[in-house]
N, C-alpha and C positions, 0 to 999 in steps of 0.2 A: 063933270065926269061921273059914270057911273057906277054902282058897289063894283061889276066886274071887272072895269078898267083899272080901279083904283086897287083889287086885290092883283090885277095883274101886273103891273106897276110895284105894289111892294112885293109880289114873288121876284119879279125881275130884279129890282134892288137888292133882296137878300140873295139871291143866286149871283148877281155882280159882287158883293161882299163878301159871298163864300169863295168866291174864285177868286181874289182877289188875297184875301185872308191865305188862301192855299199857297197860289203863287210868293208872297212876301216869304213864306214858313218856309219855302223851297229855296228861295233868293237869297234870305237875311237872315236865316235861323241862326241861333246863339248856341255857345253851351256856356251853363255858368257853374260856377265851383266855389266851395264855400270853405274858408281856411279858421281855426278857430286859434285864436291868438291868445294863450295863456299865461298866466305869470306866477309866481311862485310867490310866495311872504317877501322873501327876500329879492326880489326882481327880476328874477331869472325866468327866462323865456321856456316853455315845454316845446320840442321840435321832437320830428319822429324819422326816423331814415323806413324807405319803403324797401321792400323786396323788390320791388318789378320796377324799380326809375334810381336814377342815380342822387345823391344828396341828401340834405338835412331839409325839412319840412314843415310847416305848422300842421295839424292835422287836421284831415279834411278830404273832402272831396266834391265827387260832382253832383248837382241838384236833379233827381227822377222828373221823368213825368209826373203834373198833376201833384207836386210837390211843392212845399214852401221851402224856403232855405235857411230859415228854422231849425225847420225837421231834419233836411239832410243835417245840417251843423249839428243837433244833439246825436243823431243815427250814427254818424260819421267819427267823432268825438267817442261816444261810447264804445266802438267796435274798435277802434284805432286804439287809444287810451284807456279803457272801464273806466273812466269820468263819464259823473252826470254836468250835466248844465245846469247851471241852478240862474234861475230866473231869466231875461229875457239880455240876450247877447246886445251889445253896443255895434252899432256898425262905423267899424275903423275908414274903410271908403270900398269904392268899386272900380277894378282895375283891368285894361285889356291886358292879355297874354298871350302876345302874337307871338313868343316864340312856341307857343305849343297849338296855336292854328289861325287863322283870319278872324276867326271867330268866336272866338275863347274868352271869358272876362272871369273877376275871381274876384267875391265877396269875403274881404279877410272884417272879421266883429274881435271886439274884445271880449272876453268869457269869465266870468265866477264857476267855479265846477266846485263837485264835491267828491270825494272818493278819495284813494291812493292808485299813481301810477304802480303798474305794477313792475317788482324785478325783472319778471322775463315777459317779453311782449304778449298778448293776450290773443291776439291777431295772427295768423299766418303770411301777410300783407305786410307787415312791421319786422324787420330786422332788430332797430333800437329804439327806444325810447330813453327822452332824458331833458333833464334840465340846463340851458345855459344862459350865461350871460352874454353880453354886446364886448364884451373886453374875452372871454372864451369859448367862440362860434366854432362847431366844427370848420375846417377847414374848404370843405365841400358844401357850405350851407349854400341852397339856391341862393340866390344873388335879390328876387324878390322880397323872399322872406327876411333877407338883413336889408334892406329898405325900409320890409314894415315895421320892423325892430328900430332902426336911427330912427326912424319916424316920432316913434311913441318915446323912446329913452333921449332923444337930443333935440326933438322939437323940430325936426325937418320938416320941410313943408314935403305932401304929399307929391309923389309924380305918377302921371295918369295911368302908366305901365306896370305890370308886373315884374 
C-alpha cells in the first residue's frame, strides 16, 4: 500500500471513529452526579433539603463538562455546605437513578471535610442543613440516600439503584 492510501485509510478510520464517537454521545449519553456522604464524630449523617426538589439529601450534584468528579464533589460540597474536602473522597459505589431518567447514575464517596456547617444555609439552593442519624432521618429523606446510609451503618450489601 502506498503513503497516500495508507493516510487515506487512517483519515477514513478517524472520520469512522469521530461519527461513531458522535452517534454513541447522542444514543448513550449519561449524566452522572456526585453525592458527598459525610459523618459527624458522633455518626450522624450531614443531609441538605434543597429548594427546587422535595426531600432530605447528601450533598451534591451533577458532574460539568470536562470535569472530574472530584471537582464537582469538592465544588458542590463547598457551595452547598462551606465544607472543604480535605483529602481524596472514598468512592461508596456507582449507582443508576432511573427514577430521575434512563440515564442518570450517581457517585455517592465518603468524605473527611473541614470547616463548620453553617446555622443558616450559605446557598440559596439549600433550604436546611443538618446532621442526622439512621434511628432520626427526616421523614422525607430520599429513599436512596437511606440505602447509602444502612449501607455504611448496618453493613448491607450494596443495591445497583439509587
Amino acid at each position: 500500500m502506498s503513503q497516500p492510501e495508507e493516510r487515506q485509510g487512517g483519515l477514513g478510520r478517524a472520520l469512522f471513529s469521530r461519527l461513531m464517537h458522535s452517534y454513541f454521545l447522542m444514543s448513550r449519553s449519561l449524566t452522572i452526579g456526585v453525592r458527598a456522604m459525610v459523618r459527624s464524630v458522633d455518626g450522624k449523617f450531614l443531609l441538605v433539603r434543597h429548594t427546587y426538589t422535595p426531600g432530605w439529601h447528601f450533598p451534591g450534584g451533577g458532574v460539568e463538562k470536562g470535569q472530574t468528579t472530584e471537582t464537582a464533589l469538592r465544588r458542590e460540597l463547598l457551595q452547598e455546605t462551606d465544607l472543604e474536602l480535605v483529602g481524596r473522597p472514598v468512592l461508596h459505589g456507582v449507582f443508576y437513578n432511573g427514577k430521575v431518567s434512563k440515564r442518570d447514575h450517581v457517585l455517592a464517596y465518603l468524605c473527611e471535610v473541614s470547616g463548620r456547617v453553617p446555622g443558616k444555609p450559605a446557598s440559596v439552593e439549600i433550604a436546611e442543613i443538618g446532621y442526622f442519624g439512621l434511628d432520626d432521618l427526616p421523614q422525607d429523606t430520599d429513599p436512596g440516600t437511606e440505602r447509602r446510609i444502612r449501607e455504611v451503618v448496618e453493613g448491607q450489601g450494596q443495591s445497583a439503584c439509587w
